[in-house]
C-alpha positions in Angstrom: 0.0 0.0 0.0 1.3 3.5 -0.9 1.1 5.9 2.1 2.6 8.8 0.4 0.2 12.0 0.0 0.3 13.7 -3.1 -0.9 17.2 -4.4 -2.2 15.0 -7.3 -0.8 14.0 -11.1 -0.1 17.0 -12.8 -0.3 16.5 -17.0 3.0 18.0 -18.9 2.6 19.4 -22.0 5.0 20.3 -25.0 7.5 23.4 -24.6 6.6 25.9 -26.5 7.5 29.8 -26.9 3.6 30.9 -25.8 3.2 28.5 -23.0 6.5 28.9 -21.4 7.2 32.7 -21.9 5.8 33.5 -17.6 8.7 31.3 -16.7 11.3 32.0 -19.3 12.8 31.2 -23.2 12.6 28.6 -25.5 15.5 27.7 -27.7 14.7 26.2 -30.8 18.4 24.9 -31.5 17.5 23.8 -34.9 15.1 27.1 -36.3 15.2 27.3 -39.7 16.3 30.7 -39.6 20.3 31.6 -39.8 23.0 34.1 -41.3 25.3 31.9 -43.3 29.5 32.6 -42.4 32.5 31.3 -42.2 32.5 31.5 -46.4 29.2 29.8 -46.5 30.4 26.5 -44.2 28.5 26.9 -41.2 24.7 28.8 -40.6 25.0 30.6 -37.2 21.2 30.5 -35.5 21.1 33.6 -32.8 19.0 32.0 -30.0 16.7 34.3 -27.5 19.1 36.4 -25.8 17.4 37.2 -22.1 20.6 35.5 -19.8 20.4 37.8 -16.7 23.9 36.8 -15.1 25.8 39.9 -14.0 23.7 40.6 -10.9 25.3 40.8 -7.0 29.0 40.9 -8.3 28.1 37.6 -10.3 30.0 36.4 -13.7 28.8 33.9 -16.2 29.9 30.6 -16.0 29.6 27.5 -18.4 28.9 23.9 -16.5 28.2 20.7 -18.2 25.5 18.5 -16.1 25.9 14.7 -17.2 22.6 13.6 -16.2 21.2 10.5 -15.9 17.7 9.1 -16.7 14.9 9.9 -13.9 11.3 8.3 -13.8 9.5 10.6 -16.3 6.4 10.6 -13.1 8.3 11.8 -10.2 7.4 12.1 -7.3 8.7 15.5 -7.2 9.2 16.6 -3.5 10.3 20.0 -4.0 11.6 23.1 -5.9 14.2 25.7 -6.6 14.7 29.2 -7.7 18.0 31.8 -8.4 17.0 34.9 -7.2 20.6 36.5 -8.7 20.5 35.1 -11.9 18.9 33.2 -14.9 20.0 29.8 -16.0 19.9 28.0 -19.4 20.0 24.7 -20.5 21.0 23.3 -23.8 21.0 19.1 -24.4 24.3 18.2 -26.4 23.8 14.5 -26.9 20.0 14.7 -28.1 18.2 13.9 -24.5 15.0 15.3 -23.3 14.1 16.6 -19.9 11.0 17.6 -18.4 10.8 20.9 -16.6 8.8 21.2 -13.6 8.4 25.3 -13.0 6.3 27.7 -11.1 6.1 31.7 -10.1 5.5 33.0 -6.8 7.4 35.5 -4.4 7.9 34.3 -1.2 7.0 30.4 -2.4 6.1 28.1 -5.3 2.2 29.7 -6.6 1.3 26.0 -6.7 -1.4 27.4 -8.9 1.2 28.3 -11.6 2.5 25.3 -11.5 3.3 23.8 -15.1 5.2 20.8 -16.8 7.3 21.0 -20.0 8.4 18.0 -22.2 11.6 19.3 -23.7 12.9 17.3 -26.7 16.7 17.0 -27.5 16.2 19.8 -30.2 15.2 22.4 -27.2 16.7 24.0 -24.6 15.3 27.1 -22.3 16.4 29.7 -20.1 14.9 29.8 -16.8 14.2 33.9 -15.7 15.7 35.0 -12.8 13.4 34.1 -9.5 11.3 31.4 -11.2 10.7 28.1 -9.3 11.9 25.4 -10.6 12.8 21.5 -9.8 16.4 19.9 -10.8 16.7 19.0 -13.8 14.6 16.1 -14.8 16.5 14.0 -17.7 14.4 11.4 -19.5 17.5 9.9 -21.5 21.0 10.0 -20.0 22.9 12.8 -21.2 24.8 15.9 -21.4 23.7 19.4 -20.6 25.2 22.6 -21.2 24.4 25.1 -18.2 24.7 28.7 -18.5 24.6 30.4 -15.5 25.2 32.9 -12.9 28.1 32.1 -10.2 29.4 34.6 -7.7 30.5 35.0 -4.1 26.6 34.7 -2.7 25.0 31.7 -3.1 22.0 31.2 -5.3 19.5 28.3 -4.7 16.7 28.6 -2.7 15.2 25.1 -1.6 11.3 25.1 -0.9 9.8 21.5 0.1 6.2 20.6 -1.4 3.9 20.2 1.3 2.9 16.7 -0.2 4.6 14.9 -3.3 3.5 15.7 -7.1 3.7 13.0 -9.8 3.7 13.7 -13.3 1.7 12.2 -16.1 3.0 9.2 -17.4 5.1 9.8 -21.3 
């Protein structure tokens, strides 16, 4: 027998632009859209450009996150947020993630809460302040993170008062 309360199964849906633009940026790695350079051997693809990374002394800092596969349902027990800085993630082997986000000053709004399926040919940028789990990979894989680092720390840890679970893929 389970005994764990839950706040419910909450249904994810697909990342887009519209849907996602309260909590941050899509990044369509693979747009159509490029200038052509390097003498017509590469197209260059300039992707939404709203990194917020310089605040409270901070400088921008490249991580890779080698992630491993989660279960897709949770249960998710709690969430995070960088009050100093926004933070983007970009898949370089091809895996997908969901994202697990919500706004609210003080604590998650569990009434804004949302789920994202990212695909491998995605990748976002979290504003600064919004609520957000850990990265959930579905596929083991590598991450590129972009974010802020600097001599104050920046995660802010609020528990769920019960466990979430996702909907199933």
């Amino acid at each position: 027998m389970n005994t764990e309360q839950s706040l419910g199964i909450l249904s994810c849906q697909p990342l887009t632009a519209q849907s996602f633009s309260p909590y941050g940026e899509v990044l369509n790695l693979f747009a159509p859209t490029h200038q052509t350079i390097n003498q017509g051997t590469s197209g260059r693809l300039n992707l939404p450009g709203g990194l917020d990374l310089m605040g409270d002394d901070g400088q921008a800092v490249l991580a890779v996150f080698h992630a491993l596969a989660q279960n897709p349902e949770g249960p998710c027990h709690m969430l995070e947020r960088h009050q100093r800085g926004s933070q983007t993630f970009v898949p370089l082997t091809g895996a997908r993630c969901r994202l697990l986000v919500a706004l609210g000053q003080d604590q998650p709004d569990l009434r804004t809460l949302k789920c994202f399926e990212v695909t491998g040919q995605q990748g976002f940028t979290l504003h600064k302040g919004t609520w957000h789990h850990p990265l959930m990979a579905l596929d083991k894989g590598a991450f590129l993170v972009l974010e802020r680092q600097g001599p104050t720390e920046d995660c802010e840890i609020h528990s769920l008062p019960l466990s979430l679970r996702l909907s199933p893929l």
